[in-house]
C-alpha positions as CSV (number, residue, x, y, z in Angstrom):
1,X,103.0,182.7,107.7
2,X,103.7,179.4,109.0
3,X,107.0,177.9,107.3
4,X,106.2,175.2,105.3
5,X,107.2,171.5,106.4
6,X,109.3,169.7,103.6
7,X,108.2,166.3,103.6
8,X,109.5,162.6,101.3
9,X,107.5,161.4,98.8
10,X,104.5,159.1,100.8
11,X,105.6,155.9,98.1
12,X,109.4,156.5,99.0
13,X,108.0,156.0,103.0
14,X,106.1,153.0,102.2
15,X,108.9,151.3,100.1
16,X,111.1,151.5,103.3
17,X,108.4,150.8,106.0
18,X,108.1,147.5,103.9
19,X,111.5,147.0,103.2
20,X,112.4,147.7,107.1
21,X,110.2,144.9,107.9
22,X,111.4,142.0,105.7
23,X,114.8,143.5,105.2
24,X,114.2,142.0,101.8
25,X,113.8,144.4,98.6
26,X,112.3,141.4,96.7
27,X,109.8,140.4,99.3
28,X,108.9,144.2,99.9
29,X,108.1,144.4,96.0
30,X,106.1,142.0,96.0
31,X,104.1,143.0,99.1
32,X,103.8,146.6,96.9
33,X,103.4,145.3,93.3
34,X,106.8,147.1,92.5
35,X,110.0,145.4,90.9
36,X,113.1,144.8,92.7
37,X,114.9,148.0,90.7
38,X,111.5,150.4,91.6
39,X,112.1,149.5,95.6
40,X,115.8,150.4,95.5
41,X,115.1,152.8,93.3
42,X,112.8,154.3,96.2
43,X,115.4,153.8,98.5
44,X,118.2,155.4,97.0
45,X,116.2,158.5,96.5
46,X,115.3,158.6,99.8
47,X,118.4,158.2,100.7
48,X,119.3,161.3,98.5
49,X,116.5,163.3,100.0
50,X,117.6,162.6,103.5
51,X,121.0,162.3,103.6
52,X,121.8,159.7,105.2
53,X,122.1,155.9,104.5
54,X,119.0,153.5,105.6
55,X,120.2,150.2,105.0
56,X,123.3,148.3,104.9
57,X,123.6,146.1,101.4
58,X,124.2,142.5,102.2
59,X,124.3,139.5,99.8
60,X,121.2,138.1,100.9
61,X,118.8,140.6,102.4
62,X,119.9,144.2,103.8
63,X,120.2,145.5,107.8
64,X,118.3,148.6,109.1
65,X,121.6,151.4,109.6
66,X,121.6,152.9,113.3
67,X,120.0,155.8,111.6
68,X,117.3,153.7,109.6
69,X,117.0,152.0,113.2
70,X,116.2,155.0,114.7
71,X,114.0,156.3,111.7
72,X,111.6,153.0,111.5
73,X,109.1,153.9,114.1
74,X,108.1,157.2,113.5
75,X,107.5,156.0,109.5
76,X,105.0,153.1,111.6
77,X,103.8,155.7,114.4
78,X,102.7,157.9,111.2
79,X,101.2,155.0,109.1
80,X,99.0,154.1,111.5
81,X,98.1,157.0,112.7
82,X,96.4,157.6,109.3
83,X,95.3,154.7,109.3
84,X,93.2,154.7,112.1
85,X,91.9,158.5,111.0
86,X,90.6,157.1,108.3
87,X,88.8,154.2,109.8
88,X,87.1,157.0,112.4
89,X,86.2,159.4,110.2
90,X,85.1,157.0,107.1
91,X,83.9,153.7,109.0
92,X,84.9,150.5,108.8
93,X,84.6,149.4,104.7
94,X,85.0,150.1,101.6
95,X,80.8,150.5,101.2
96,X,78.1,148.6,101.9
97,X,76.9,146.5,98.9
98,X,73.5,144.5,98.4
99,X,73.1,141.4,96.4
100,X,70.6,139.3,95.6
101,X,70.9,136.1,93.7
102,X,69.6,132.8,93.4
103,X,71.0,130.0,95.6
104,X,72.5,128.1,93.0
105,X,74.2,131.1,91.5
106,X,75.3,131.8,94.8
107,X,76.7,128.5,95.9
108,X,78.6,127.1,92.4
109,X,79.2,130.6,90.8
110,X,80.0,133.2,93.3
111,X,80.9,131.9,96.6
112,X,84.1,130.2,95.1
113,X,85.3,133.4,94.0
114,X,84.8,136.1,97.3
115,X,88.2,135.2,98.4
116,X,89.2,137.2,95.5
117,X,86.6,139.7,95.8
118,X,87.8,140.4,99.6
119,X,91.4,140.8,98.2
120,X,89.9,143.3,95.6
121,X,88.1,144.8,98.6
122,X,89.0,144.1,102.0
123,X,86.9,146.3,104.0
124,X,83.5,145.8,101.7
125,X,80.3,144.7,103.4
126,X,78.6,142.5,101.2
127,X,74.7,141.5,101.9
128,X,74.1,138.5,99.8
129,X,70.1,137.8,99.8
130,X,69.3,134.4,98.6
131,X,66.3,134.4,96.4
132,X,63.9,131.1,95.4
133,X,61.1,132.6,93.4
134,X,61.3,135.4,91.0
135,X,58.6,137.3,93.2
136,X,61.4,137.5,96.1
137,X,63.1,140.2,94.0
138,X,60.1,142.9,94.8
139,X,61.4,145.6,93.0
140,X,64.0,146.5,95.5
141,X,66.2,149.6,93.7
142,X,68.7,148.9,96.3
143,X,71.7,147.3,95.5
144,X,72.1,144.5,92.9
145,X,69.6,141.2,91.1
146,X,71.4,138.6,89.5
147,X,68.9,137.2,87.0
148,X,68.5,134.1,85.0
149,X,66.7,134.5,81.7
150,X,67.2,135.9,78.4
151,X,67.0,139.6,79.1
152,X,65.9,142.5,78.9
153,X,64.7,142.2,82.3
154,X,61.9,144.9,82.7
155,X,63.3,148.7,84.7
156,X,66.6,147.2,85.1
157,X,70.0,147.8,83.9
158,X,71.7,144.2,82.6
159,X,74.7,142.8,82.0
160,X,75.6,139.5,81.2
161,X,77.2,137.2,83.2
162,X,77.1,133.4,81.7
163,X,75.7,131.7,78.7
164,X,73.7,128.5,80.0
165,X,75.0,125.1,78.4
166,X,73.1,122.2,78.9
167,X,74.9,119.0,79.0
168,X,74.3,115.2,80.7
169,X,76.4,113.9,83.0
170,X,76.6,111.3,86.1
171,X,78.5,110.4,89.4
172,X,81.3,108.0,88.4
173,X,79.8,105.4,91.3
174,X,76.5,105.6,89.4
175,X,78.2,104.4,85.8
176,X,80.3,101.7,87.1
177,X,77.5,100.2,88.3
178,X,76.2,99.9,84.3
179,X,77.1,96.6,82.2
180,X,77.0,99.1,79.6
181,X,77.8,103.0,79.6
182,X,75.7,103.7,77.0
183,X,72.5,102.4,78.9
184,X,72.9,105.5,81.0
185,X,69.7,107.5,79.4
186,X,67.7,104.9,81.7
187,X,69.3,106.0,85.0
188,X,66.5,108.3,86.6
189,X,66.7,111.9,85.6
190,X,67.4,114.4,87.8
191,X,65.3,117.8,86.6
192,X,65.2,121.5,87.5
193,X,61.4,122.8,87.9
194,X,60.5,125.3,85.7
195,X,63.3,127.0,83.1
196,X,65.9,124.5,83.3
197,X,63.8,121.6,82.9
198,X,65.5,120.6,79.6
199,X,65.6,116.7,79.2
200,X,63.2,116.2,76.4
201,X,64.5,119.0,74.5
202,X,68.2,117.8,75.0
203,X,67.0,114.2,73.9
204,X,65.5,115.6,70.2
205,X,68.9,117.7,70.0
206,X,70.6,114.5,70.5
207,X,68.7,112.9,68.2
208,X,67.7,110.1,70.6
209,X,64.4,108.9,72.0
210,X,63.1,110.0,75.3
211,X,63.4,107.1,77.5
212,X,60.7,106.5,80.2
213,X,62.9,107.1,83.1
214,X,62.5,107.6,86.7
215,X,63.1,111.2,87.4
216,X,63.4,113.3,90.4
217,X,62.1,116.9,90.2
218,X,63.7,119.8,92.4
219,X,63.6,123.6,93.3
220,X,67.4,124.7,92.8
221,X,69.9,123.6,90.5
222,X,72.3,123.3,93.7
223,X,70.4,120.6,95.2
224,X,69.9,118.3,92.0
225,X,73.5,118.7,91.3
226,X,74.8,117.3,94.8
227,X,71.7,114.9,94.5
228,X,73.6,113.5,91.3
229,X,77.0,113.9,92.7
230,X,75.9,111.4,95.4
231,X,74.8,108.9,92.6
232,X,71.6,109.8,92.4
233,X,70.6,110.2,88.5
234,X,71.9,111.6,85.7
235,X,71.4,115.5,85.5
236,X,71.5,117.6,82.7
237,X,74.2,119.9,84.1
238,X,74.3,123.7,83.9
239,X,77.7,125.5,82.1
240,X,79.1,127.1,83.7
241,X,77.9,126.2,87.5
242,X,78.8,122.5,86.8
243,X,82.3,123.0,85.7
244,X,83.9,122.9,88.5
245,X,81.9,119.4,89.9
246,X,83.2,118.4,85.5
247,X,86.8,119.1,86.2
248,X,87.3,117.6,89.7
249,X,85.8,114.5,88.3
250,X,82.6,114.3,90.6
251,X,80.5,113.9,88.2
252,X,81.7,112.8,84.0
253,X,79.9,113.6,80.8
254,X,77.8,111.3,79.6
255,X,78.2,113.0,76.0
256,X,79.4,115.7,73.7
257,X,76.1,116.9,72.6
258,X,75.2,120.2,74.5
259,X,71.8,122.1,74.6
260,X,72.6,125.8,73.9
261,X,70.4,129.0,74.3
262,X,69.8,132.6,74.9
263,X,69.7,131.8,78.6
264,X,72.6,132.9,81.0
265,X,72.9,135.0,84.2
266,X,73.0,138.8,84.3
267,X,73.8,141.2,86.6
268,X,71.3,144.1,87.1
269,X,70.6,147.2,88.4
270,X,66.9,149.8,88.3
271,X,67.5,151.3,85.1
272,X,68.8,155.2,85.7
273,X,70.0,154.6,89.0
274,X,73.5,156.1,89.8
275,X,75.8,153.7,91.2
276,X,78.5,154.6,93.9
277,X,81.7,154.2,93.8
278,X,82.4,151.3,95.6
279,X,79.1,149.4,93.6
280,X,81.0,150.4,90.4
281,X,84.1,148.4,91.9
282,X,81.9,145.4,92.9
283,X,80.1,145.8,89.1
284,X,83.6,145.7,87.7
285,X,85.3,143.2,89.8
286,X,81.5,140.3,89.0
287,X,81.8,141.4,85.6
288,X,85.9,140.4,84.8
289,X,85.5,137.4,87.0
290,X,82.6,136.3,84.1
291,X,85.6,136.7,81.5
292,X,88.0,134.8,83.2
């Protein structure tokens, strides 16, 4: 029988790869999400299990000893020898994930947020689909819909992402041009066709008359809301894919009074499908960025 081969622990190895390279135990705990005592705490016991000292202790920073020197490169050699096992024999990513969405979900909800996703998964393949018309879905049971409605949305699995709120607001450029601010309901009206075309019901919640505007009728939220970013009507912007344009200051409300409702964005999937691994991920990770 072949004699077994004692080996360190693998997160002793890593905590002194990372350490040899920024001869820093602070910096390597952060690269690691370990504390400062954890990483000498790896050391030291690595130390122990080798017998022999690693680093030399310095008041800012630590050296490599001769034989930490000498030990470095096969740690590396072995790292990324594994590493690029793993690439041959399990591809490139994490999984291949498809999504469809609508445009303006895609451009004001989830685009700002993929930097965060690819830190969550660097080596996912994401197909983003952008759909215009509820017929574009087609039924696919691959992959992920992001939906706009109430919900339940017929043989799919939902959860939800947003609540819509409804609320008016204009390009700063377009109200200083206004002797008065509160003459803004006669600015023309920039509308959504179809669901989100809200302006006489947000008028009655207001309490206010409809005024006999202009207005300017589009296909995607995305659209209307640069249109009226550029000054060119008041839009009665969508919570939460207006905030950010809100709290930059692009555009400013032109009042407190919001139009709520059932409506919001889900995720979904066919209804009894099992999800992989890596979709469960991407599920979780869409799913706590809608809590944030």
């Amino acid at each position: 029988m072949a004699e077994s081969i004692r080996l360190p622990p693998l997160p002793w190895l890593r905590t002194f790869e990372a350490c040899a390279r920024h001869l820093n135990f602070t910096s390597a705990g952060a690269e690691l999400g370990l504390t400062q005592a954890a990483v000498s705490q790896h050391v030291r016991s690595l130390e122990a299990e080798l017998g022999a000292l690693l680093f030399i202790r310095l008041r800012r920073g630590v050296e490599l000893t001769p034989e930490g020197g000498a030990y470095l490169p096969h740690v590396q050699s072995v790292f990324r020898s594994l590493a690029r096992s793993t690439t041959e024999l399990f591809g490139q990513g994490a999984g291949r994930v498809v999504l469809r969405s609508p445009v303006s979900f895609s451009l004001l909800w989830l685009a700002p947020r993929l930097s965060r996703l690819r830190q969550a998964m660097p080596r996912l393949r994401l197909e983003l689909s952008t759909i215009h018309v509820p017929a574009d879905y087609a039924g696919d049971p691959e992959g992920f819909d992001i939906r706009f409605g109430i919900g339940p949305f017929e043989g799919r699995e939902s959860h939800r992402l947003t609540w819509e709120r409804l609320v008016p607001a204009a390009a700063p450029v377009l109200l200083s041009s206004l002797a008065d601010p509160g003459d803004w309901p006669h600015l023309p009206l920039l509308s959504v066709a179809g669901a989100r075309e809200m302006w006489p019901d947000w008028f009655a919640r207001a309490a206010l008359p409809l005024p006999p505007s202009a207005s300017y009728v589009f296909d995607s939220f995305a659209v209307a809301l640069k249109a009226a970013r550029n000054g060119a009507g008041a839009i009665l912007a969508s919570r939460p894919l207006a905030d950010s344009a809100l709290q930059e200051g692009g555009l400013l409300r032109l009042s407190d009074v919001e139009l709520t409702g059932e409506r919001g964005h889900f995720i979904t999937h066919a209804a009894g499908r099992s999800l992989a691994a890596h979709e469960q991920v991407v599920l979780d990770w869409i799913l706590g960025e809608a809590t944030r």
